[in-house]
N, C-alpha and C positions, 0 to 999 in steps of 0.2 A: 437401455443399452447404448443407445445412438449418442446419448448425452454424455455417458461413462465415455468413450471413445471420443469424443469432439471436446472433453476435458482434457482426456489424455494427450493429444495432438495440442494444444493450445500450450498445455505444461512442456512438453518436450520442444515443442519450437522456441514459445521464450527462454526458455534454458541453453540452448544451444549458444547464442551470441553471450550469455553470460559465464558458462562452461570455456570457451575461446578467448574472451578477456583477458585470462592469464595465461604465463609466461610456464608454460608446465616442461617438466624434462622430459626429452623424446629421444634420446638417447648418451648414451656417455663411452667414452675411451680411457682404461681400460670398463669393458662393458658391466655393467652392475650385476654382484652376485658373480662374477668370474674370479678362477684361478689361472694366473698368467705366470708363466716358467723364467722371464725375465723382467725385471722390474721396470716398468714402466718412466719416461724422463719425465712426465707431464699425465695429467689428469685433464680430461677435455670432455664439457657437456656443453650439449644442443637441445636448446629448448624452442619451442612453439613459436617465438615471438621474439624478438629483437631486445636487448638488456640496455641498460644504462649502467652504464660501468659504474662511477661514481656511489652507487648503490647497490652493487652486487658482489657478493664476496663466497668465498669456495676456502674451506680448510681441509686438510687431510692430517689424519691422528693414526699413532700405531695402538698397538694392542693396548699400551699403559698409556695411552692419553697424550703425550707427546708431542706437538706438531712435528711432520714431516715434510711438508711444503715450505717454499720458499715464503710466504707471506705477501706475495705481487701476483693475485689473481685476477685475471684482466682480460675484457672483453677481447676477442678478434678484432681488429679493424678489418680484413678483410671480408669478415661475415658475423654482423653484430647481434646474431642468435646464438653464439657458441662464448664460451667460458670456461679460460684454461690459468691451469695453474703449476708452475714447476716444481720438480719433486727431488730432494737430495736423492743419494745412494740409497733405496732399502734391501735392507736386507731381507729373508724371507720370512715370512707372516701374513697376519690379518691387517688391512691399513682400511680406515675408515673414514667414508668423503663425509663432510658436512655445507650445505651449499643453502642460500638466501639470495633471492635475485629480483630486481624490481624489474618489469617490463614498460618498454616507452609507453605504454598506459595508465602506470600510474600503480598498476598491482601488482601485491608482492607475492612471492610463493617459498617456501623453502621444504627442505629434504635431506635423506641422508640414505647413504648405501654403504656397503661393504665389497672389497676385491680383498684377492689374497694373491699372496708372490711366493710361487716357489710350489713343492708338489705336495 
């Protein structure tokens, strides 16, 4: 038992600093899985770890696939864990983030969510 348990701890601690290596999403505006009554100007995600613009890119699609975003997704200069992207006019529906982001480490990660506009 003593051995099971001092394996277990050995796995969870070296996992830890390789779990934190990437650049994972920790939150996003408008917030994932939300419906928001007015349409958002920008889509803005915060992730764990600082991005390299250069290699990081964020699209937003409506229901038919369409982009809806300006196509200039770009780090914060003032806080270079966040990643935003401008959004035309939408209209009400489902609009779908797609997001790909290398961290100053070297790791990449990507993701995708859903918000909806309108009731």
């Amino acid at each position: 038992m003593r051995y099971a348990t001092a394996l277990l701890t050995l796995v969870l601690c070296t996992a830890s600093p390789a779990l934190r290596a990437h650049a994972m999403l920790d939150h996003a505006d408008p917030r994932v899985g939300a419906s928001v009554a007015a349409p958002p100007r920008e889509v803005s995600l915060w992730f764990t770890q600082k991005l390299e613009g250069s290699f990081s890119r964020m699209e937003v699609r409506d229901a038919t696939g369409t982009r809806v975003d300006d196509g200039a997704a770009r780090v914060d200069p003032a806080n270079p864990a966040v990643l935003r992207v401008a959004l035309k006019a939408l209209p009400p529906g489902t609009y779908k983030v797609n997001w790909r982001v290398l961290s100053v480490d070297t790791h990449t990660t990507e993701g995708h969510f859903s918000f909806r506009v309108g009731q």
